[in-house]
Every structure is written in C-alpha cells, then in structure tokens.
KOLMAR-459707 format. One record per residue (C-alpha): residue in one letter; x, y, z. Coordinates in Angstrom, 3 decimals. Layout:
<atoms>
a; X; Y; Z
...
</atoms>
This chain:
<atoms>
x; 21.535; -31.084; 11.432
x; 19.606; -33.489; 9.394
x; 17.585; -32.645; 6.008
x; 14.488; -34.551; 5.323
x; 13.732; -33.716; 1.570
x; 11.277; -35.071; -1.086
x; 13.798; -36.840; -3.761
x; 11.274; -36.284; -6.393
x; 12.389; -32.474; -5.999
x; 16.149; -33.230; -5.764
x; 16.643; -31.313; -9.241
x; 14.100; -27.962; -7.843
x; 16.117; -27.982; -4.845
x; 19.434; -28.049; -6.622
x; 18.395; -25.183; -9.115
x; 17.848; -23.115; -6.031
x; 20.948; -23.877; -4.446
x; 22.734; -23.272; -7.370
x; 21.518; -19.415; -7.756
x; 21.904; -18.897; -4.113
x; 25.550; -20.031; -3.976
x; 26.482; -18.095; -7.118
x; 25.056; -14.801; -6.070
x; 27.267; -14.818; -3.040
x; 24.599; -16.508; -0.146
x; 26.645; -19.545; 0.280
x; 26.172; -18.762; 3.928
x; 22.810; -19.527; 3.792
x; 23.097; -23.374; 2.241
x; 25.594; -23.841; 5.020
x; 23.911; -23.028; 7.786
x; 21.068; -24.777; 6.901
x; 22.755; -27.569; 6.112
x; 21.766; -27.775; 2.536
x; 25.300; -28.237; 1.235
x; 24.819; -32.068; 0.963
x; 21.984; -31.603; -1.690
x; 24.468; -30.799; -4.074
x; 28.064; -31.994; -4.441
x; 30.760; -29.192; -4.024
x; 32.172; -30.164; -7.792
x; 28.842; -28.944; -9.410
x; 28.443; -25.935; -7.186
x; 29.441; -22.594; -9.142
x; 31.942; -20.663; -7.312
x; 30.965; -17.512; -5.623
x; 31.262; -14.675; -7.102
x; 32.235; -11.307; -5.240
x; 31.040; -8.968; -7.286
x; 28.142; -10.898; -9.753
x; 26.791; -9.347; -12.635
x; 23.227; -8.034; -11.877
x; 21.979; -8.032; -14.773
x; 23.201; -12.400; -15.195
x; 20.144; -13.256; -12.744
x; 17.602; -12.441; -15.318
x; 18.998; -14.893; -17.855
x; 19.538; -17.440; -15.140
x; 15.905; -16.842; -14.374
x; 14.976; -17.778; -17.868
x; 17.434; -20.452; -18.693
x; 15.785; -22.645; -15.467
x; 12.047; -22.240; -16.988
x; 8.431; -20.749; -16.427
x; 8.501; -21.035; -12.661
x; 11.365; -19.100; -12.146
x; 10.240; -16.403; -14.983
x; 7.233; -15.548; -12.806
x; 9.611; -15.835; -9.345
x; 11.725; -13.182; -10.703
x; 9.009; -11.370; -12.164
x; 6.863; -11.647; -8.497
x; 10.557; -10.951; -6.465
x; 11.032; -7.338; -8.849
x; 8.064; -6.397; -6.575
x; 9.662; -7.096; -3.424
x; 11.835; -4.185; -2.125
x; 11.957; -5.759; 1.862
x; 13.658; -8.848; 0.385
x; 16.491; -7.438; -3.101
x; 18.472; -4.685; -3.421
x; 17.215; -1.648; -5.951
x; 20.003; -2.897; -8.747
x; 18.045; -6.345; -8.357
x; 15.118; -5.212; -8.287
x; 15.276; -3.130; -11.595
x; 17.228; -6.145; -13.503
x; 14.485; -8.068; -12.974
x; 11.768; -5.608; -14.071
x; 13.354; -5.767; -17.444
x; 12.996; -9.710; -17.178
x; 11.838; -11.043; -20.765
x; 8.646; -13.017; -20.600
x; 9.592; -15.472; -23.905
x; 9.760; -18.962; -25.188
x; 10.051; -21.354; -27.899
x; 6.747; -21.954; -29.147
x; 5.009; -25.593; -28.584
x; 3.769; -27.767; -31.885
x; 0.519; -26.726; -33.536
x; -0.950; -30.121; -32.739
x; -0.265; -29.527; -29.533
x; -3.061; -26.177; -29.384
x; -5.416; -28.342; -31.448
x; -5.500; -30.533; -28.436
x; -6.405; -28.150; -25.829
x; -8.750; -26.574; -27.995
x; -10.901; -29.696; -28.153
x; -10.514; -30.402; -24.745
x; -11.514; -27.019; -23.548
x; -13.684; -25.934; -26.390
x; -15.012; -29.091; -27.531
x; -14.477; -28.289; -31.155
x; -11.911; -28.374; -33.961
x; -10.336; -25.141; -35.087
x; -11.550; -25.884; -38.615
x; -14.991; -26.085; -36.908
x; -14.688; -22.769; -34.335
x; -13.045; -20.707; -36.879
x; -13.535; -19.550; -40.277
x; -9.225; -19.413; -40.397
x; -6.556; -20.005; -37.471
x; -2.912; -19.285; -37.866
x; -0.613; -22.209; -36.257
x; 2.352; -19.718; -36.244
x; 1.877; -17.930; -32.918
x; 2.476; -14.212; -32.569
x; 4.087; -14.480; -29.699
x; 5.210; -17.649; -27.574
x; 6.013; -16.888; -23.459
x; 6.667; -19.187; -20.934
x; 2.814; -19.878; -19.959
x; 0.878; -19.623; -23.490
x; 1.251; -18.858; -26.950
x; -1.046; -16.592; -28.712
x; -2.625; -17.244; -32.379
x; -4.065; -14.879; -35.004
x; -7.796; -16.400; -36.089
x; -11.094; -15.250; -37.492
x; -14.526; -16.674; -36.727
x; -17.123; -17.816; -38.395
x; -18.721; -14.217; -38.160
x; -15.630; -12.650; -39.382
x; -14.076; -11.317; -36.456
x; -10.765; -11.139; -35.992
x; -9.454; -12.451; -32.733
x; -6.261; -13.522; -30.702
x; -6.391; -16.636; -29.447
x; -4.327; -17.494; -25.727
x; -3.602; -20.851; -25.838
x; -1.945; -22.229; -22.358
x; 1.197; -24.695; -22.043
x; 0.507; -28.310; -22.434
x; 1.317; -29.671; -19.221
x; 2.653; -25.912; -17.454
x; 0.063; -26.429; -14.425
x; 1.760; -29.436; -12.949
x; 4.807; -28.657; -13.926
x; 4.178; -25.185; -11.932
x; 2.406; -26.984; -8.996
x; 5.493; -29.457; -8.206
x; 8.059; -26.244; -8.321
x; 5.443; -24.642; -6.197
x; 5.876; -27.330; -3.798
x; 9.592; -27.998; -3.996
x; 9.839; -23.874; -2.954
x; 6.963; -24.769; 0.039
x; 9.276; -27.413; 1.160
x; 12.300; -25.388; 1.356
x; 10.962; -22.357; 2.274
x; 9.772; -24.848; 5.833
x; 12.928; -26.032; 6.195
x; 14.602; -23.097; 5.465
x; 11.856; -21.112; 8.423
x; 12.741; -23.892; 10.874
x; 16.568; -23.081; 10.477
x; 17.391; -20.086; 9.675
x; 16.448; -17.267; 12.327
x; 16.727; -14.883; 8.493
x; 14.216; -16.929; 6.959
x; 11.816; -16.532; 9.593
x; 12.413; -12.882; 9.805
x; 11.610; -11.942; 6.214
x; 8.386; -14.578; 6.685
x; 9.569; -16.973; 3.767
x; 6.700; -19.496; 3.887
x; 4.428; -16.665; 4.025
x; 6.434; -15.056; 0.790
x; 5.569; -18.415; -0.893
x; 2.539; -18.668; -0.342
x; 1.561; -14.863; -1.652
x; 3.723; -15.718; -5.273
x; 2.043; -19.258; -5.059
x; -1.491; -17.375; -5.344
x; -0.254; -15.064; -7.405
x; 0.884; -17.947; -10.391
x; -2.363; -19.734; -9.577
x; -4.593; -17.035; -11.142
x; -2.109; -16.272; -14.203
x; -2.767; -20.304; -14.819
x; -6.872; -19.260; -14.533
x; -7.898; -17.755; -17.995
x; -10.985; -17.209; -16.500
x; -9.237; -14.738; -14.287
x; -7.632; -12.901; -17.004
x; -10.913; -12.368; -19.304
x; -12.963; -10.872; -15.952
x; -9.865; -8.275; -15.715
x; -10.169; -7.595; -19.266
x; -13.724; -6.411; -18.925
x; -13.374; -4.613; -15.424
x; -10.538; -2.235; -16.816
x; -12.606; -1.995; -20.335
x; -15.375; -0.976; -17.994
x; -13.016; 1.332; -16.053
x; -11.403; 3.182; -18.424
x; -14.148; 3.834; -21.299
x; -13.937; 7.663; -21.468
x; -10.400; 7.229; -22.054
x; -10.641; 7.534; -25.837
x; -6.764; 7.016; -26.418
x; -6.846; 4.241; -24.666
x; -8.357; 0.763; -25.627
x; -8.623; -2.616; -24.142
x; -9.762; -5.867; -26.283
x; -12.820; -7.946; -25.164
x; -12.805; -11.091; -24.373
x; -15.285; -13.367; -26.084
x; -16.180; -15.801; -23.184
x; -18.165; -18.829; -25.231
x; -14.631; -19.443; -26.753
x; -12.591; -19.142; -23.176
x; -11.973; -21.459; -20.513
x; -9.696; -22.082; -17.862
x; -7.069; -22.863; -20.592
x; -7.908; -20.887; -23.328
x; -8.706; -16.813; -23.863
x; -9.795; -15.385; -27.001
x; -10.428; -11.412; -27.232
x; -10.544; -9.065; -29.804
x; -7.445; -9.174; -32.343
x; -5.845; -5.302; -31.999
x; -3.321; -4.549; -34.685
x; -0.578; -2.620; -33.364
x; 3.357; -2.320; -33.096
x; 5.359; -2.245; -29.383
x; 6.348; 0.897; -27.886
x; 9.763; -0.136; -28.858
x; 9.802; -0.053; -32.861
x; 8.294; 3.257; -33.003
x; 10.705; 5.739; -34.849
x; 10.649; 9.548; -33.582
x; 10.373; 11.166; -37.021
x; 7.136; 9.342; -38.077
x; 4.325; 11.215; -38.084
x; 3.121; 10.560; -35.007
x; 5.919; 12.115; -32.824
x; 3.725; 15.192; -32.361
x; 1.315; 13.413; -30.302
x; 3.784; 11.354; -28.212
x; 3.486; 13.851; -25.398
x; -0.415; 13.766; -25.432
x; -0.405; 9.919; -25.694
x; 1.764; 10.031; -22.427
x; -0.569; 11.973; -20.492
x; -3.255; 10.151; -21.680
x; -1.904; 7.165; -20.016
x; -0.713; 8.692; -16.601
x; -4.140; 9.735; -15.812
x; -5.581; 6.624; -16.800
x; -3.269; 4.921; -14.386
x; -3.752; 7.851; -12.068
x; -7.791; 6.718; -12.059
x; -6.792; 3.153; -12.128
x; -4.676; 3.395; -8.560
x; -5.827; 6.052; -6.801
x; -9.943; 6.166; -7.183
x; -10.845; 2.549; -8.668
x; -8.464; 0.730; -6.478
x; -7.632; -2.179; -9.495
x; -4.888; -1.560; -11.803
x; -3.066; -3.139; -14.522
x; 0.173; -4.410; -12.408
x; 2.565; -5.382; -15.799
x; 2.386; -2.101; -18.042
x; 6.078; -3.069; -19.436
x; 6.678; -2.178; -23.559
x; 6.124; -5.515; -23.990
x; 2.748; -5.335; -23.223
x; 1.237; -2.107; -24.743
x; 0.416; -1.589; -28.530
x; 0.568; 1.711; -30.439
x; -2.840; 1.060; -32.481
x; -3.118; 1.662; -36.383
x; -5.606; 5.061; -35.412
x; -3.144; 6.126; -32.924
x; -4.370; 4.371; -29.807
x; -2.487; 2.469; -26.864
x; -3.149; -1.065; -26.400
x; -3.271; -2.712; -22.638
x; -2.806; -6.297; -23.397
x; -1.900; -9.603; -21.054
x; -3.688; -8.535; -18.082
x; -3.255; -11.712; -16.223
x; -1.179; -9.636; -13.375
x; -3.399; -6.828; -11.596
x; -3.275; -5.551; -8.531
x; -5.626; -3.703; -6.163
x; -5.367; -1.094; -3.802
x; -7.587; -0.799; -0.948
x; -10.149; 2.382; -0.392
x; -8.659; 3.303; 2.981
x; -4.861; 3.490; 1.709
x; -5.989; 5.302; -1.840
x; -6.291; 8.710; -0.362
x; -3.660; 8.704; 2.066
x; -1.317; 7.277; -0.901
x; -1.922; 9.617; -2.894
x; -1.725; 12.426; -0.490
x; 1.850; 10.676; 0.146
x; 3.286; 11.167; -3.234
x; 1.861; 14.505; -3.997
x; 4.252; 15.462; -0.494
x; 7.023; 13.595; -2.344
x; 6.583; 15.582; -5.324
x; 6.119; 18.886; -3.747
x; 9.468; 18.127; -1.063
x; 7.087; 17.485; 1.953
x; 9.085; 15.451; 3.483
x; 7.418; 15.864; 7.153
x; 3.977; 15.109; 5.812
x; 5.322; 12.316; 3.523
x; 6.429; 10.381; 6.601
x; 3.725; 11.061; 8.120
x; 1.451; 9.268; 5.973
x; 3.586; 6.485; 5.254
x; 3.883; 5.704; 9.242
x; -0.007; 5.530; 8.379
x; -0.100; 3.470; 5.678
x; 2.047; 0.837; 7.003
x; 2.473; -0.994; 9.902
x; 5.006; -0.463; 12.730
x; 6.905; -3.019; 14.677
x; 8.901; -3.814; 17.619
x; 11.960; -2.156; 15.942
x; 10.533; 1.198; 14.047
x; 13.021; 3.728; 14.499
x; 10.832; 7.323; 13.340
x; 13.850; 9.553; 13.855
x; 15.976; 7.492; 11.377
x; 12.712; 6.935; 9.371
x; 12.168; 10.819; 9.423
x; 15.859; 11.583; 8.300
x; 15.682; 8.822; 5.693
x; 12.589; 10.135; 3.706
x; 14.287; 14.012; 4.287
x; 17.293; 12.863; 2.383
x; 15.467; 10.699; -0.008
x; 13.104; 13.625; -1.197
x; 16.364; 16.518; -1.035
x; 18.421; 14.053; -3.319
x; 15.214; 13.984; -6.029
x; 14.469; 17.388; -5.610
x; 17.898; 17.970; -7.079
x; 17.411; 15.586; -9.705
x; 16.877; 16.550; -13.629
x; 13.251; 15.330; -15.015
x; 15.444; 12.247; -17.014
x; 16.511; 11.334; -13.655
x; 12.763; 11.547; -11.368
x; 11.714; 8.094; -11.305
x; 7.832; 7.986; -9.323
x; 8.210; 4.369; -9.091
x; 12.089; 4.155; -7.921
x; 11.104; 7.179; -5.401
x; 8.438; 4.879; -3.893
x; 10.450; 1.911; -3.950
x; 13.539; 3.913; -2.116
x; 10.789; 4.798; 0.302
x; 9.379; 1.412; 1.299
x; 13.145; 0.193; 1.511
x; 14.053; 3.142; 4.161
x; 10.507; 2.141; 5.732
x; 11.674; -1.509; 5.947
x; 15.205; -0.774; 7.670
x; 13.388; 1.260; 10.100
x; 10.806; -0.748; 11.282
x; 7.363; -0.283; 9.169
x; 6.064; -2.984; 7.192
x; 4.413; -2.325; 4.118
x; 1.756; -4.411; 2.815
x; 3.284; -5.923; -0.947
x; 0.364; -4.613; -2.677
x; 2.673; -1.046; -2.802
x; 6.031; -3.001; -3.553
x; 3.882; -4.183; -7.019
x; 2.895; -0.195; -6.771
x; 6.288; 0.577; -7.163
x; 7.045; -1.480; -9.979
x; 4.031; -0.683; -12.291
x; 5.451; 2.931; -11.445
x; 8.677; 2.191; -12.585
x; 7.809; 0.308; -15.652
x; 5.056; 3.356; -16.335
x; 7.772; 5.995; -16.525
x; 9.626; 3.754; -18.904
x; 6.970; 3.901; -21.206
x; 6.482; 7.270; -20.841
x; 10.202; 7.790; -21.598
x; 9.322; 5.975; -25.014
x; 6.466; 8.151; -25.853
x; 7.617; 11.170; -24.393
x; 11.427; 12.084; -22.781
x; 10.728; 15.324; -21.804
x; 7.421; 14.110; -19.792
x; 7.269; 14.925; -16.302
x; 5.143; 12.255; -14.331
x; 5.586; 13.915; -10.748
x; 3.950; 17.236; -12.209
x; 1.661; 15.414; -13.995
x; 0.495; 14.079; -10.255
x; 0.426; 17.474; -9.131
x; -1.690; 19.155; -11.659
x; -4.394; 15.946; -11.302
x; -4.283; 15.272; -7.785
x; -7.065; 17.795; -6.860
x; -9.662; 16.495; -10.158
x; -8.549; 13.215; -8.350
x; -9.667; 13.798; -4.929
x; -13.087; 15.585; -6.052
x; -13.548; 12.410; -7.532
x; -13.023; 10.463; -4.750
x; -15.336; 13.098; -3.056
x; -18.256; 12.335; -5.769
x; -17.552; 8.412; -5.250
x; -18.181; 8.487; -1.474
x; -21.662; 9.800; -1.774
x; -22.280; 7.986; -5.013
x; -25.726; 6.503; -4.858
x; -25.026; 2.880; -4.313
x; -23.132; 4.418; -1.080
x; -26.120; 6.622; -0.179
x; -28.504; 3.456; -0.241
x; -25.980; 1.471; 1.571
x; -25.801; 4.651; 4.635
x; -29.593; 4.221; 4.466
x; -29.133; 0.638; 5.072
x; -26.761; 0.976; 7.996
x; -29.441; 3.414; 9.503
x; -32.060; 1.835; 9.052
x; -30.398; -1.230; 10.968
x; -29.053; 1.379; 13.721
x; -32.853; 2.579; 14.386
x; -34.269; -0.882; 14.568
x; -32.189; -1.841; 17.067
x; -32.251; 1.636; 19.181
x; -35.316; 0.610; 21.558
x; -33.777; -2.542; 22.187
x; -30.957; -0.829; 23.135
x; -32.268; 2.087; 25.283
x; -34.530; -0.466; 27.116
x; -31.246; -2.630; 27.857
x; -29.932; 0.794; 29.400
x; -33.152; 1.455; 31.218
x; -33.133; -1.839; 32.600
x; -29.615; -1.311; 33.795
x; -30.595; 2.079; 35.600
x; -33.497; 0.877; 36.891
x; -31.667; -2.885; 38.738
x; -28.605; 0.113; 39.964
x; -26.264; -1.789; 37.663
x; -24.630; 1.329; 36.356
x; -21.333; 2.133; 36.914
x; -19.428; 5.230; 35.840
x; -15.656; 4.904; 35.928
x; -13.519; 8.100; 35.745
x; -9.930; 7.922; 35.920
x; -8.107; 11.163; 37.150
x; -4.229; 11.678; 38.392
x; -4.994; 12.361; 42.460
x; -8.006; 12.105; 43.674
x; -7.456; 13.086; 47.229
x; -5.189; 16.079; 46.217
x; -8.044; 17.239; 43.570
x; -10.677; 17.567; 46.497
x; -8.437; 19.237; 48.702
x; -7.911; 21.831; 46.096
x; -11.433; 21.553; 45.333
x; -12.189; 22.211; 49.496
x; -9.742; 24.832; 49.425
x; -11.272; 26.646; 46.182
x; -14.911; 26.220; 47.730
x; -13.432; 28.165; 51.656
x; -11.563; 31.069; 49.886
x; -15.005; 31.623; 47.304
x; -17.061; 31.299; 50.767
x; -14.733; 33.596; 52.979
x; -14.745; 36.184; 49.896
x; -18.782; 36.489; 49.355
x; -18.878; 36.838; 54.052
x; -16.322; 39.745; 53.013
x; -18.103; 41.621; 50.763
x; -21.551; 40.821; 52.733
x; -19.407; 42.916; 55.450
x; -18.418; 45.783; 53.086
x; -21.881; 46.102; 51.392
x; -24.001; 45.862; 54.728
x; -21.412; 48.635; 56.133
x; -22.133; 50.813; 53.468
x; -25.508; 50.855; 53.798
x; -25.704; 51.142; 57.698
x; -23.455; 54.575; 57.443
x; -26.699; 56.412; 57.190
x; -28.056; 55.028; 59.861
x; -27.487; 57.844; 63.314
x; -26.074; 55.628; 66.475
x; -24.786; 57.094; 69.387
x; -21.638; 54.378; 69.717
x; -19.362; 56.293; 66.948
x; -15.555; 55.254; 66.106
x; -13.730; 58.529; 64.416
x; -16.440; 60.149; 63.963
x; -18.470; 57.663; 61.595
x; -21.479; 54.845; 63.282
x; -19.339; 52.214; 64.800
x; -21.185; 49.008; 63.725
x; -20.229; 49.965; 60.094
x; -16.649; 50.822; 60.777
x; -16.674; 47.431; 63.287
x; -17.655; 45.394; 59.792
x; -14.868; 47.464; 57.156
x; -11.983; 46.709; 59.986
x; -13.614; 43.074; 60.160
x; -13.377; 42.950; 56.267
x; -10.016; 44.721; 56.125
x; -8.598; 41.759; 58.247
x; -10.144; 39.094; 56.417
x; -9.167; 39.995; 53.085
x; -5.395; 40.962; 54.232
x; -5.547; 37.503; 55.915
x; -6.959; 35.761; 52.547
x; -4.294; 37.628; 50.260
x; -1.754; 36.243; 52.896
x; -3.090; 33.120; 52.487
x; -2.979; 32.925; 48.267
x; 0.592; 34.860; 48.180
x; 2.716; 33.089; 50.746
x; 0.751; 29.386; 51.514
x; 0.338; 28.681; 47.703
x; 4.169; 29.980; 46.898
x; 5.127; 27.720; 49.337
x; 3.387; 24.583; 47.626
x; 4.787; 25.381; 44.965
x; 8.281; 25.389; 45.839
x; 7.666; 21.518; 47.522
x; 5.710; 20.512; 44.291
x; 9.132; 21.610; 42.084
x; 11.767; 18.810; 43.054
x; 9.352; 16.148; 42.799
x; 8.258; 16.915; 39.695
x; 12.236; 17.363; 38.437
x; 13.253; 14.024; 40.454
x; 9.915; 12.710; 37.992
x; 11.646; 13.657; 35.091
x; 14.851; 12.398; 36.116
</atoms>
C-alpha cells in the first residue's frame, strides 16, 4: 500500500498522526499505511489508559486549527466518547496576543484609515487575545465606546493549508479504511471546513449580532452589542463596548446573589425562544463568552458560532425533551425515530430499551446531577449505535445545552432547567401556533392559492380531455379478486333467495282469506303450498350458512397458519 502525500503538508500530517497514535488508534496509521510519515523514534508511545482531559492542551499547544477542530469535534457525539466530548467543551479559546503594529496594518487595509484618524483613542493592549483575533478597547470620534475585533495576520492561509492537509487525509484515509468511510470522514471535513470559513468572515459575525439583537429585544435582562458596520469588514468587527465581568469572578455574597436565580431563568427562556420558535441560536454560550453587565444584565458576546434549527424538527424537538423530562420514554423514541434518519442497521427494540434506561437512570438523578444537554447527547449516542442518524445540527444542540446548564450552575445551583422546559413548553407552542398564521404566512397561503386556482382550468380541461380520448384508467389493487366475486355472487343468491322467501310468506298470508275448495288441514291450500315452499327454502338456506360456510372455514385455517409459518 502506497501513500501519495503533498510534502508541503508533511508537518499537518505528522501532527495528526501524532494525536492519533497517542490516544491509543495506532491501528488506524497502520492499516492505512501511514506509519512511514513519521519515524517510529518520534512517535509517542501509546497510552492505555490516556488522560482525557491531556487532548485539550494538545489541541492548543498545535495552534488555531486544531482549537476550532476540537471545539467543532465536542459537537460530534457519532464520532467521541461522552468523557471526550465534555473535555473538549471546556477547551480554552486563548493566545498570545500579536504586535500593535501588526492591527494598525489591517486596519488600513480593511478600513482605509489610521487609528489616530478612525478613533478619538484606541488601546494597543487587547482585552482579550484568542487564537483567531484579538479584541481592543477604543472610542470614536463621536464618543462611543466600542470593542474593536481585529483578525490574525496571516490566520486565513494558515487555516486554508491545514484545511487542506485534513481534505487530503481524510481521502486517503476514505479510500482505505472501511471505518473512515463509515463515519463519512471527507464529508465530516467538509461540514468543520464551512464551519471555520464563516468564523474567518466578520461579516458573518456582525449579521448574527443584529439577528439575535433583533430576536431577543423584549428580553430586558438580556443584551447584545451592535455592530457598527462602516467600521467592519471581512477582517475587522467593531460593536458596542459592554462593560462587564465573566460568569466566573462573580462572588455569591455580593449583592447580586438574590437575583442569580431570576437571571438564570431569564436566560433559559431566551434560549428556549432562540431553539425552539426562531430556529437560530447562539451555538458557544460557554462563561467565557457571557458578561454580567454593570446594571445587572447578561452579555452574549463572540457570536461567530450559531447554529440553526429547522421549522419542521422545532416542534417535534421540543415535544422530545418535554417526554424526556416528564419520563416518556415511549413517546421520546418516538419522536426521535422522527427526527432522524434510519438506516440499513436501526435496531428500534434496542433503540426503545436504550432511551427507557437512559430516561429511568435521570429520573433518579438529583437536580446537581440532570444535565439537558448530556441527556440529549446520551440520546443521539444510543440513536447512533442503533441505527438512526442524526443530522449534526442537534450534536451542536447538545453542546450549547451542556455549556447552558453550566452557566446556569454559576448563576444559580439550585436551578432546575428540565422544569424550567416544562413550565414554558405550552407559552412555547402557542407561540409557534401565533407564528404559523403570522401575516407574512397568511399572504404567502394566499400566494400558494392564488397559484393553485390559476392553474385549476388548465388542469380540469387536461382531465376532461383525458375522459373524453378514453385515456382513463383506474387501478385498484385488492388481495383476490376471483375469491371476492365469488363471495360477492354468493352474498347477491342468498339476499335473492331470502326476498323469493318472504314474497312466499307475505303472498300466503294474504291469500288465507281467500275461500278455495282445494284445502290442506283445514286452511286454502295455495297458501299452505307457499309456507311449506318457504319452510324448505329457508331450512335449506340456514343449512347452507351453518354447515357450507363452517366448512370453508375449517380449509381456510391451515393455510393461513402454514402463512404464518
């Protein structure tokens, strides 16, 4: 087996190889032959039991790409383990900061000014420095303070050749390894490729910024800054300067401890809005990332990853983790087989069983230990090993989730998210309700029938024309035909044979009064000829339905058992 490798991506392909050998898939470089790329002295020895939690740090040590890789692979439940999956949720986003002349740079180049000229002040110590921009304090010439998001000198390529060194493998890898084609690697690559591509698009960020603004404005405990778009470009994003402290330093004797629980709630139903009735949702809601404001409001900040949920799966979703919460576990599966999609190998008895004895286990569980996002993360991984694939838009679900009950941890411990879904699912489906017949979808109803009646006489004349050249055909597709019209016949002699009957009996009856001089016992014999007539017949038909039907019935019985068999 031969390897046919771009050199230029000799040191990519080694970083790679290094993680997988030391995290115990050595298999993998071996079968695939990829052993040769690096020689056996500088390979790390397997270890049998590695530390989880040494894969975020190795994440960080090899640079930006592989921050966002770990940070795109935490949403992945098909492809890590849970203990993976949470180390890397707590993956730091951070990084030395770049020189000041370095910003001033970009800023002409994108902005086509000088800071001294743009802004009334600038600060060249960043706030904060991660591994695809720094951000600045400044003020402009009006006197409004702003932060300033200031991209990487030279992070695009340097993101676009690891991009391509992971395409490369990830074909090589496909064309290989029966594994790598399972789990769809080039396809994997691709998704995280699109997903880095729009983090690197500023532009992006600041049109996110003012949909969730938009979103979320009678949430007054909740704020989101505004970008200011005649200072942003591809590579730079200025916004509204929010002074605030992380979740993280906040003491629990200040002050504000009393409204910890309301802040919390505050925030669930905003997210509770955000996934289940808008359908677009800030995807990274990690400490890291929200403010506690100087008047008591929570900051959403860095919204370069957001995800959306489509309007079909919103409903059904939600219905899906209201039956988690309430220990539904028939109707949870149920609409998870319906949200996903089921292959060759879906297994619904071991599918049914798994989500029984994932939603008994929580059920048990203390409110420290419930976990919304863990739950649904547990539940795509049983889906997974039982053959229903799950679209990765509800993998990212499930770690917003996770990351949300974190923060809600921080505000409030004794906060109880799944009752908290409970007590608003109902305001949430009304609203859903009121959004369906919204007027936008009203005009666009009118639209559809106003499109359906234009074509109508087209379409009846098409049918007339069809009647009228005998080019209709009606199809009808039944079990037996020639045993349903011999039961039909059958049905048809017994109803005729029963009306000649009681033609007899009737037209006897009313002949009794009539004086003849033929008599039988006494009585006009013409009547009593037609009762003995009728007497026969209807002993003979009785005969008929008792014994002749029994009798097809007992021949009909092992054929339908040797059916079964």
């Amino acid at each position: 087996m031969t390897i046919s490798l771009k050199p230029e991506h000799l040191k990519r392909y080694k970083d790679l190889v290094w993680l997988l050998v030391k995290y115990g898939r050595s298999d993998i470089i071996s079968q695939a032959g990829l052993d040769t790329i690096i020689p056996e002295q500088e390979l790390p020895s397997p270890v049998v039991s590695p530390k989880v939690d040494e894969l975020p740090h190795d994440l960080e040590k090899l640079g930006p790409t592989y921050i966002k890789l770990g940070q795109f692979l935490s949403t992945r439940s098909d492809l890590l383990p849970p203990q993976y999956l949470e180390a890397l949720s707590r993956l730091q986003d951070s990084a030395e900061q770049f020189p000041f002349e370095k910003v001033e740079e970009i800023l002409i180049l994108e902005l086509g000014q000088r800071t001294t000229r743009e802004f009334a002040s600038f600060d060249p110590v960043p706030l904060a420095a991660a591994s695809l921009a720094q951000v600045h304090r400044a003020v402009l010439r009006d006197g409004r303070l702003v932060a300033v998001k200031v991209q990487r000198p030279g992070i695009r390529r340097r993101v676009i050749q690891d991009l391509e060194a992971f395409d490369e493998l990830a074909e090589f890898l496909e064309r290989h390894l029966s594994l790598a084609k399972r789990f769809m690697l080039q396809a994997t690559v691709a998704e995280f490729r699109k997903a880095v591509m729009r983090e690197l698009d500023f532009r992006q960020e600041a049109q996110n910024l003012i949909v969730l603004a938009r979103n979320l404005r009678d949430y007054d405990l909740i704020v989101v800054p505004t970008p200011i778009e005649e200072y942003s470009s591809t590579r730079v994003l200025t916004m509204d300067y929010l002074e605030g402290r992380k979740l993280t330093t906040i003491g629990f004797t200040e002050p504000l401890a009393a409204e910890r629980s309301k802040l919390a709630d505050h925030l669930f139903r905003a997210y509770l809005q955000q996934i289940f009735l808008d359908g677009f949702y800030h995807a990274d809601p990690h400490p890291g990332n929200l403010y506690l404001t100087g008047d008591g409001r929570l900051a959403l900040v860095d919204l370069g990853m957001v995800a959306r949920i489509s309007g079909a799966s919103q409903q059904k979703l939600l219905r899906m983790m209201v039956a988690i919460g309430e220990g539904r576990s028939e109707e949870a599966a149920e609409f998870a087989v319906e949200l996903g999609e089921k292959t060759l190998l879906f297994d619904e008895k071991r599918f049914r069983k798994e989500i029984s004895d994932l939603i008994i286990r929580y059920q048990r569980a203390t409110i420290k230990e419930i976990q919304a996002g863990k739950i649904l993360l547990e539940l795509l991984k049983a889906a997974g090993n039982s053959g229903i694939r799950f679209p990765s838009e509800f993998t990212m679900l499930g770690k917003t989730l996770m990351n949300l009950d974190a923060i809600g941890r921080i505000l409030d411990p004794s906060y109880d998210p799944n009752a908290a879904l409970r007590r608003y699912s109902g305001q949430l489906l009304r609203q859903r309700i009121r959004k369906t017949v919204s007027a936008a979808n009203v005009f666009e109803m009118l639209i559809d029938s106003q499109d359906f009646l234009r074509l109508l006489p087209k379409r009846i004349g098409k049918i007339i024309d069809l009647v009228a050249e005998n080019r209709v055909r009606m199809q009808a597709n039944v079990i037996d035909e020639k045993y349903l019209m011999t039961g039909l016949q059958k049905i048809a002699n017994r109803l005729t044979l029963g009306l000649i009957l009681a033609a007899l009996i009737v037209g006897a009856a009313l002949m009794m009064r009539i004086r003849t001089e033929f008599t039988l016992f006494g009585y006009p014999g013409i009547p009593i000829l037609f009762f003995l007539v009728a007497v026969i017949g209807s002993l003979a038909l009785v005969f008929s339905i008792v014994i002749h039907d029994e009798r097809v019935r007992r021949m009909k019985r092992p054929r339908d058992e040797d059916g079964e068999k």
